[in-house]
Each structure stands twice: as C-alpha cells, then as structure tokens.
C-alpha positions in Angstrom: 2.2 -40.0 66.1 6.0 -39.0 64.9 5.2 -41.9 61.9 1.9 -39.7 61.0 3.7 -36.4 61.2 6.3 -37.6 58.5 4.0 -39.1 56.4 2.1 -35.6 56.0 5.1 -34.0 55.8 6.1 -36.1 53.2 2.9 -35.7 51.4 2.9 -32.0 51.6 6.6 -31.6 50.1 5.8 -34.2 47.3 2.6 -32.5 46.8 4.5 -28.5 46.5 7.2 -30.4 44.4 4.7 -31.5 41.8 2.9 -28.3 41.5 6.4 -26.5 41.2 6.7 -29.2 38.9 3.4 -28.6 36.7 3.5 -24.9 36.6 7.2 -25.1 34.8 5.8 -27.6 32.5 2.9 -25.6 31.4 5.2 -22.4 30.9 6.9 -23.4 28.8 4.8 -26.5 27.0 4.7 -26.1 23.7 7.4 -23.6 23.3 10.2 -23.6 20.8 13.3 -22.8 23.1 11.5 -23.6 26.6 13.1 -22.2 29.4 15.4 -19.9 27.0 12.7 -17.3 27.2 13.4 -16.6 31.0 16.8 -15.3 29.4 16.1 -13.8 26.7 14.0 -10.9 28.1 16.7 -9.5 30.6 19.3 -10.0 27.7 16.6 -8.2 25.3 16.9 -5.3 28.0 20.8 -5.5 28.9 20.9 -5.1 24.5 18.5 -1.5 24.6 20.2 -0.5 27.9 23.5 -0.9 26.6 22.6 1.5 23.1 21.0 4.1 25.1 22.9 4.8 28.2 26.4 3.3 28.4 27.7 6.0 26.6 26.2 8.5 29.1 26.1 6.3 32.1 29.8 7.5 33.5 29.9 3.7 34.9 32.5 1.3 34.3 31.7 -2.0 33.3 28.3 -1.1 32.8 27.2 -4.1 31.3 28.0 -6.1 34.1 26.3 -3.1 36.4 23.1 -3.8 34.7 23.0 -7.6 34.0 23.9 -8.2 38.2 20.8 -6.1 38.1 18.4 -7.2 35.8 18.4 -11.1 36.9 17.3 -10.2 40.3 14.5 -7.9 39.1 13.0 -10.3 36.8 13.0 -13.1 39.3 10.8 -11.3 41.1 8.8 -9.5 38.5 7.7 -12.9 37.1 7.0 -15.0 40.8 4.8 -12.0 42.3 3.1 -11.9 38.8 2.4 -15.4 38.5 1.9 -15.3 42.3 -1.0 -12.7 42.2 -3.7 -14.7 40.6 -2.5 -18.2 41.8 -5.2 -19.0 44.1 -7.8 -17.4 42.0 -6.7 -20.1 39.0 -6.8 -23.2 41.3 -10.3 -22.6 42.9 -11.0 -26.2 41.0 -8.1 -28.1 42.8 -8.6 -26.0 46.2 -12.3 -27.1 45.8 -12.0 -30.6 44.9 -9.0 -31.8 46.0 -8.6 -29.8 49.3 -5.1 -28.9 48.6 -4.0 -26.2 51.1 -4.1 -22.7 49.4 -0.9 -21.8 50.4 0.9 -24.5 48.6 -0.4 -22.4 45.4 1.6 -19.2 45.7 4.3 -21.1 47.2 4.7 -23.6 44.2 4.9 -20.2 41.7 8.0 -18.8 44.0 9.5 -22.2 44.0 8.8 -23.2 40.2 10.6 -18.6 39.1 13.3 -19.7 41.6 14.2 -22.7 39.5 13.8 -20.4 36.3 16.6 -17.9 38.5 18.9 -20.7 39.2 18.8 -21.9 35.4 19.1 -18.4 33.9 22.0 -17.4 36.7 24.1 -20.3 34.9 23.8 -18.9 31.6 24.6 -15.8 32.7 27.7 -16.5 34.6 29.3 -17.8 31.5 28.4 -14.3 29.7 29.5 -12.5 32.9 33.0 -13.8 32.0 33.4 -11.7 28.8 32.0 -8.8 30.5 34.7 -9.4 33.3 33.6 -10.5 36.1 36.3 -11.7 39.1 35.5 -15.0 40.5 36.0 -15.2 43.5 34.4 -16.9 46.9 32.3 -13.9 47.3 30.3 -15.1 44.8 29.0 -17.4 46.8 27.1 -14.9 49.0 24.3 -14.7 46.6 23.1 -17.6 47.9 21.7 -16.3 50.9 20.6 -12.7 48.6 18.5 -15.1 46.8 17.4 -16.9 49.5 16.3 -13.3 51.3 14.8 -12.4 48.2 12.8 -15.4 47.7 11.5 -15.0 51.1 10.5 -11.3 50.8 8.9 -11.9 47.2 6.9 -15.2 48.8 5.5 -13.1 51.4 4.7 -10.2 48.6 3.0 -12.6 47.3 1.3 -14.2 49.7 -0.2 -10.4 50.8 -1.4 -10.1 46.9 -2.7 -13.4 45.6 -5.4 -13.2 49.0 -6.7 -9.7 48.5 -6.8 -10.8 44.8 -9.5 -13.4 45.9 -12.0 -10.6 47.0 -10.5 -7.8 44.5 -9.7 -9.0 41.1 -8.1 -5.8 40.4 -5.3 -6.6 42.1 -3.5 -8.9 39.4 -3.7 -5.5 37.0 -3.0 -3.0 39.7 0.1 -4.8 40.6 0.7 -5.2 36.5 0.5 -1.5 36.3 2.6 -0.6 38.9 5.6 -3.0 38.2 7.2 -0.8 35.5 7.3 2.2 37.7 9.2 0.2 40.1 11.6 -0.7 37.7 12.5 2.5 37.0 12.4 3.7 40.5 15.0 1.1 41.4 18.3 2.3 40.1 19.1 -0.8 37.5 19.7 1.3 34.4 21.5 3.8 36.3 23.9 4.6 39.4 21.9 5.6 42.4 24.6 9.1 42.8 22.2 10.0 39.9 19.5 10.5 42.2 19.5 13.8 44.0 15.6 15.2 44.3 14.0 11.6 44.9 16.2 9.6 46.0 14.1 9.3 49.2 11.4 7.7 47.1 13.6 5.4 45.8 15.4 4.5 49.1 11.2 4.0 50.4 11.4 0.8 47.5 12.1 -2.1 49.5 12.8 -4.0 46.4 16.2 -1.3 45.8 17.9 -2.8 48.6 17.8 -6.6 46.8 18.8 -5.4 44.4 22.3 -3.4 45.9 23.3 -6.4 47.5 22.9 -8.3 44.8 24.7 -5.9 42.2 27.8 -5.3 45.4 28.3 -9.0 44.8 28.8 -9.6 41.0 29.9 -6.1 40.4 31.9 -4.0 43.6 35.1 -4.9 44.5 34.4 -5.7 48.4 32.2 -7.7 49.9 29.1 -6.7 50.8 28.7 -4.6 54.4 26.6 -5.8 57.1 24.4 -3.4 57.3 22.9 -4.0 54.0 22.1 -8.2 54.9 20.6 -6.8 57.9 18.7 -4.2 56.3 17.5 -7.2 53.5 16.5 -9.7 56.4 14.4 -6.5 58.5 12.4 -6.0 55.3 12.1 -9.8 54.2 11.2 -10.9 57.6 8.8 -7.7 57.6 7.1 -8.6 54.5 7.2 -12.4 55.1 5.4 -11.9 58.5 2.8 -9.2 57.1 1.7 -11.7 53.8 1.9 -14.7 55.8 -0.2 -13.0 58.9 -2.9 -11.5 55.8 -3.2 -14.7 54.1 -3.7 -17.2 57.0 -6.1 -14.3 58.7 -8.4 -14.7 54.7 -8.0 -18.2 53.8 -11.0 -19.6 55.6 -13.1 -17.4 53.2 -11.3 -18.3 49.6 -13.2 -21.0 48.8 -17.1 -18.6 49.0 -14.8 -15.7 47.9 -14.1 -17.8 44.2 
C-alpha cells in the first residue's frame, strides 16, 4: 500500500512539474527575448514612476521603494490572471485525460513563481546601483514569497471555479486589478494616505507587499506582527479557495 501511495505521489508531482513545465514554454514560445518580458514590464513602470513622482515623492531611494514593490505586485497580477481561466482552457485534458482540476491552477502559480524567482535575479543585480545593503535579512523573502504564493494560490483557486459557471469572472478580475494597484501604496508612501487609508489597509494584497518592500528597502528587519498578519490572511484565503473549489469541482466537467 505505502509502494502505491508513492507511486501516485510520484505521478502527481511529475504530472504538476510538466504542466508548470508546458505553460512556461508556451509563454514565451516564439518570443524574441523569452522570459525577458516578465522584466521588462515592471522595469517599463519603475522608468514612468521614476519621471512622474520621484521628484515629488519626498522618499529617499525611491527607486528602490518602488522596484521592492513592483516585483511582488506583478508576480501576482500575472498567476491570478493566468489562474482565472485555467480550468476553463483545459476542459479537453480534464475531459480526456482525467487530470485532477486542481493541478491546473496550481501549475499557473508554480510556472509565475518560476518567472518571480528568474526576474528577482535580474533585479538584485540592478538593486545594487540603486543601493541596496546586503545583508542576511535578505533572506527573509523567502518565506514573503512563500506566504504570498500561498495566498495568490488560494485567490486563485476561489476565481478559476466560479469562472467555470461565470465567465465574467476572467474580465471582472481584469478590470478590477488596476484599481488595486493603485489602492496598494507602490508608487507612493502609505503617510500619503489620510482620508482612505482604511480602504487601503481593507486590501489584503497591501500587507505583501509592506513586508516585502521592509525587506529590500527599511533598515530593520521586519516586525512580527506583520508575518503574522501575512500568514492570518494567506491561511484565510488559502482555506476559503481551497474549501470553494473542492465544494464545485464535481460539477466542472457539465459546467464546460
């Protein structure tokens, strides 16, 4: 019996690996600079951040303030993005292969996480001339990621299966991403806030990205109240999109 349970447990990481595998290969198949793109876009922001509000931003370093930012943010634009319709797409290989539905939304976190890791390196070299101190706190954005990754998997998990029933859901989520970005202070200091800054604290996303930006950019470490505030809400979301998913899985296959 313990020989059969790693033989499907084998199966079922070989079987996540090659999907994580496939969907990084069509991304970018065909494409000049491949994986480049992943980069370019949050540098192509950093560039029109940098012209219209440094001068005005009253924060020091502030190219550094937004990149330790904008990596984060686009990590998890793209995997809920590509996440949201990911079941939806596969009906064929759900259908006739009877590959579990959750491997699909999983394989799109898995496949944007590798694009993160890959665009983090580039970064970290250009983090140098902007001055960043190396240090061994730097290693805590290991686990930020990791907490992130969870919390955007089970995002993503809540979307892609009401997406099943309501296709508006892939272009609801489309339209509301951009409000979200400028709800979550990225651009700007969150002391700039004053008469919403209860909204923004309400953005579960804003506190990802605080941890994230007292790592690369404060001096100190980060507190513990902030890791614990990121695992509550990526526990939280985790539990809600796994609990949503497994509770409309059984009806995905009549649903597409």
């Amino acid at each position: 019996m313990q020989s059969i349970n790693k033989i499907h447990k084998v199966q079922n990481i070989t079987r996540i690996y090659a999907l994580s595998r496939r969907n990084v290969i069509l991304r970018y198949k065909n494409s000049l600079i491949g994986f480049f793109w992943g980069f370019i876009k949050p540098l192509l922001y950093l560039l029109i951040f940098i012209v219209i509000f440094s001068d005005n931003s009253g924060i020091a370093n502030y190219p550094l303030f937004v990149t330790s930012g904008l990596i984060l943010w686009f990590f998890f634009s793209n995997a809920t993005s590509q996440s949201v319709g990911s079941v939806v797409s596969s009906a064929g290989l759900i259908k006739s292969l009877n590959i579990p539905s959750y491997y699909f939304p999983l394989s799109e976190i898995l496949s944007e996480l590798f694009n993160l890791l890959l665009t983090l390196a580039v970064f970290l070299v250009i983090m140098q001339w902007f001055g960043i101190v190396n240090s061994a706190k730097m290693l805590l954005i290991v686990p930020c990621i990791i907490l992130f990754t969870v919390f955007s998997l089970g995002l993503s998990l809540f979307l892609c299966s009401i997406n099943v029933f309501f296709k508006d859901i892939g272009i609801i989520w489309g339209t509301i991403q951009p409000a979200l970005f400028f709800l979550t202070p990225i651009a700007y200091p969150e002391n700039q806030i004053r008469r919403y800054k209860a909204i923004v604290e309400y953005n579960p996303i804003y506190y990802f990205l605080k941890l994230g930006r007292s790592i690369f950019y404060d001096p100190a470490a980060p507190p513990v109240h902030a890791w614990v505030n990121c695992l509550i809400i990526a526990v939280s979301m985790y539990a809600l999109g796994h609990f949503v998913f497994y509770r409309l899985k059984n009806q995905f296959i009549s649903a597409i």
